[in-house]
N, C-alpha and C positions, 0 to 999 in steps of 0.2 A: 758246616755240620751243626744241628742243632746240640742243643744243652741239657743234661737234664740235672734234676737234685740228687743225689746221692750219697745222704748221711752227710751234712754239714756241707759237702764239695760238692764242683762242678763236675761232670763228668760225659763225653759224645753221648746223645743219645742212644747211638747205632751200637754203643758199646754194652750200655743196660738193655737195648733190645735184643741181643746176640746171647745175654749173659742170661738172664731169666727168662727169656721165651714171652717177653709181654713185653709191646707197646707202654707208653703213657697210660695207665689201668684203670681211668673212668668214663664211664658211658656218656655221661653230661659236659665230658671237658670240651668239646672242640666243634667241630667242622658241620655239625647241622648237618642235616640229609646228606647222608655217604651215597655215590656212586660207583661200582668198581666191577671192573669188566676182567674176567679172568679166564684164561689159557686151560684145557685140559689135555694130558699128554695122549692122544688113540693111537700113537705108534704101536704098530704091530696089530693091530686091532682090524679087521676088515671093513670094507666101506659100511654096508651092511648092520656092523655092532658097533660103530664109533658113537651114534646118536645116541640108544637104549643107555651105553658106558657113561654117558655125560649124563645122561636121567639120573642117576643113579647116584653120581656125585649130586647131582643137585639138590639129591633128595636128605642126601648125608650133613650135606654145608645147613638144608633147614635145620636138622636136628641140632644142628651145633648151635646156631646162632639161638636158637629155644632155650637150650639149658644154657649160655652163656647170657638169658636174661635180656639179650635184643628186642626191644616190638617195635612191629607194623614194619617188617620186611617182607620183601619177596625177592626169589631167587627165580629169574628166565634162564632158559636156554635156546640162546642161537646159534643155528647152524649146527654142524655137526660134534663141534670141540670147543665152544663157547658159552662162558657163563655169565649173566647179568646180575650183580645183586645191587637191591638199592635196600637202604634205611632212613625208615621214617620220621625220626627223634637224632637227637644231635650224639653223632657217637665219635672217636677220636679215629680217624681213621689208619694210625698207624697199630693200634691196637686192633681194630677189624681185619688188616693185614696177616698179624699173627694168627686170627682165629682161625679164618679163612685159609692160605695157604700154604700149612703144615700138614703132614700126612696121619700125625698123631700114633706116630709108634713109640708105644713105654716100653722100659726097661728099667726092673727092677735089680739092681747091682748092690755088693757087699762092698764094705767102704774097708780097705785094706792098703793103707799107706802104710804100716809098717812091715807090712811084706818086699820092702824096695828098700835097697841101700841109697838112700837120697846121699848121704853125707859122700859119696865118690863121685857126684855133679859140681860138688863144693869147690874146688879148682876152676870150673868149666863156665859156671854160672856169670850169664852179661851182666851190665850194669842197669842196677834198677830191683834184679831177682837175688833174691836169701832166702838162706836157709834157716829155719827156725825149728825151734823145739814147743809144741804142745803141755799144758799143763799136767796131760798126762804122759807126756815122755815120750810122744810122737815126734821123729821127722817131717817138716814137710817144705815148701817151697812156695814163697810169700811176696809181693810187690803191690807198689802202690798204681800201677802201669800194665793193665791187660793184655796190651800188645804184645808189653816184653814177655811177659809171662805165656802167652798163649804161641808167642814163636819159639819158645825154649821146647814146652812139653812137644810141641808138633814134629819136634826131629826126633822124640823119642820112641822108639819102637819098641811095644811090649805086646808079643803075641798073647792072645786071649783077656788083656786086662783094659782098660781105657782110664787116658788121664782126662780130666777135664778141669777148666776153670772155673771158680765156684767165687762169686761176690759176698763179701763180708762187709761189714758196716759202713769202713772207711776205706776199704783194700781187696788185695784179691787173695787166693790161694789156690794153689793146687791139690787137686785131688787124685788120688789111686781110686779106682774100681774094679773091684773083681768081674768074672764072667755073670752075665746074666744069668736071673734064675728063669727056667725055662718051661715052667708047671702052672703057672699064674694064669688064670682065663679070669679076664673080666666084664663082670655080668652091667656094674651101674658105675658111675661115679658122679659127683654131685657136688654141690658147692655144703660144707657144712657151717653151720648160724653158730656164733659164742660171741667171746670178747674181741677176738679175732678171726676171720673167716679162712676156711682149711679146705682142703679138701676132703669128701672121704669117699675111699674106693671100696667097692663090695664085689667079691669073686664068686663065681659058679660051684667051686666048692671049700672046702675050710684050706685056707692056707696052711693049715697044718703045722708045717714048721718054719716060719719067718726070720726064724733065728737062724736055721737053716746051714746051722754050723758044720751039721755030719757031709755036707752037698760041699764045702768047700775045706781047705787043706789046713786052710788059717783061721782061728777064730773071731766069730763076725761078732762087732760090738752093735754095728747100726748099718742099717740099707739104705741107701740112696735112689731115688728115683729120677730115671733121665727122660724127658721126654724129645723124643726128635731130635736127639745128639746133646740134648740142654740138661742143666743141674734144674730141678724142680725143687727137691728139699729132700727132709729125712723122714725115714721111718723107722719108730724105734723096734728094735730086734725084740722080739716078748710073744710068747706063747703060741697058743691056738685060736684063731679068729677067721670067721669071714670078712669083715672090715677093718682096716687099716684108715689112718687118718695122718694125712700130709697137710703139715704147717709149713705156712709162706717161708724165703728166706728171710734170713735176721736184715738183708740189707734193702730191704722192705718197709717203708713208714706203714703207720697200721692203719691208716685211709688208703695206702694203695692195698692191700692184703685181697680186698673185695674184688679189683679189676683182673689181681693175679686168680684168685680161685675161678672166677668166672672162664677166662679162657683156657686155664689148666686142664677142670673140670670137664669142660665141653670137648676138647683136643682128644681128650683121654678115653670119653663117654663114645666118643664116633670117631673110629679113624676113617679117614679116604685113600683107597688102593693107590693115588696118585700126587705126587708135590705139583700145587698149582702154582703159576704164571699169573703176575698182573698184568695185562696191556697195559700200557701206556701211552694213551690218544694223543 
C-alpha cells in the first residue's frame, strides 16, 4: 500500500483517500497523459435508453473535469455502458479516480456530538480509541489509527444521525451528525481564490437560516458537510446568505488545499445519477 504525508506522519494512502474524498491533490504530480476506461451502471435501463443514459454521464464527467481545472481532455463513449476518458497534461491519476467516480451527493449535516452520551462507550472502547474532552466541554472519541476508529463507530447504530471519521492534523476523530438539512438546492459551486483555496457554494435560493437551529432539537453550533458518505469540512452556522464557503480540512498542507477544492468543487457543481466503475485492462 502506498504512503502518504500526513501532518509530520506516515499514513496508507487509501486511508487519506477514503478520509477526505481526494487523491494526491495536484494536477502536475504524476502520471502524464491519464487513460481510464469506466463502467456505467444501465441496469434496469432498456436496451434502447442504455446509450442516450451514458451520453449524458458523459456529458456530466466534462463538466466536472472543466471546473476541476483539467485541459485538453476528452471524454468517448463506447458501446452502450462504456466511458473513455483521456488527459492531455500530467494529472495524478488517483486523484482523477475520485473526480470522476463519485456520484457527488451533498449533505449538509448539523454537528451535534453532545447530543450522545459517548462517556457509556467508555468501558466498551478497543485499544487505540479514547475518549476525550473538547475545549469546549464536548465528548468525543479520538485515535491515532482510523481502522480502529472507523470499526468502533460502524457497530454503532443511531437512527437518523450519522457518525463519521473526520482527519485532524495528526489523528482522527469522531464525529456525531444530525439529519440532513433537506431545503438546500444548489445552483453553482466553485473553487474560491484567497490565502487558502475553499470552496464556495451558491443556492437557488437564500439559505435563510443556516443556523437552522429551530429545524433541529439541539442547538447547532456549526454544519458539516459530507460529500458522498466523506467529511468535506465546516460551515460556520451565521445568518442569512446565498453563499456559504467551505474551508479545506486542518489535516490538509496549504499546497494541497488547491487539489481538495478542485475536486470538491466540481463533485459538488455536477452530480451523476450513477457511481462509476474503473475497468481494469
Amino acid at each position: 500500500m502506498g504512503l502518504a504525508r500526513h501532518a509530520n506522519r506516515w499514513v496508507p494512502l487509501a486511508v487519506l483517500i477514503a478520509l477526505v474524498g481526494l487523491a494526491p491533490p495536484t494536477l502536475d504530480a504524476a502520471d502524464g497523459p491519464v487513460q481510464i476506461k469506466l463502467a456505467v451502471d444501465v441496469r434496469g435501463l432498456t436496451t434502447a435508453a442504455r446509450r442516450p443514459f451514458t451520453e449524458r454521464v458523459a456529458q456530466a464527467l466534462r463538466e466536472r473535469l472543466s471546473i476541476a481545472g483539467v485541459k485538453a481532455f476528452q471524454v468517448q463513449v463506447s458501446g452502450a455502458s462504456t466511458l473513455l476518458v483521456e488527459t492531455g497534461r500530467k494529472v495524478e491519476k488517483r486523484w482523477l479516480h475520485g473526480l470522476l467516480t463519485r456520484r457527488g451527493v451533498v449533505e449538509f449535516r448539523p454537528h451535534q456530538d453532545d447530543s450522545f452520551e459517548w462517556v457509556a462507550l467508555a468501558s466498551e472502547l478497543p485499544d487505540g480509541v479514547e475518549l476525550r474532552r473538547s475545549d469546549a466541554g464536548g465528548d468525543y472519541l479520538w485515535s491515532d489509527d482510523s481502522a480502529s476508529l472507523s470499526g468502533l463507530i460502524e457497530r454503532i447504530a443511531l437512527p437518523q444521525h450519522r457518525l463519521i471519521v473526520v482527519p485532524e492534523r495528526s489523528n482522527f476523530r469522531a464525529m456525531l451528525l444530525g439529519p440532513p438539512h433537506a431545503d438546500l438546492s444548489i445552483r453553482e459551486a466553485r473553487v474560491g481564490s484567497g490565502r487558502v483555496a475553499h470552496v464556495e457554494v451558491a443556492f437557488d435560493t437564500s439559505t435563510a437560516d443556516l443556523d437552522l437551529a429551530r429545524k433541529v432539537k439541539t442547538k447547532v453550533k456549526e454544519w458539516v458537510v459530507v460529500l458522498d458518505g466523506e467529511f468535506v469540512g465546516h460551515v460556520a452556522a451565521a445568518g442569512k446568505a446565498r453563499t456559504v464557503y467551505i474551508n479545506p480540512p486542518s489535516s490538509l498542507q496549504r499546497a494541497e488545499s488547491m487539489g481538495w477544492a478542485r475536486q470538491v468543487a466540481a463533485r459538488m457543481a455536477v452530480p451523476v445519477p450513477v457511481a462509476l466503475a474503473v475497468i481494469r485492462d
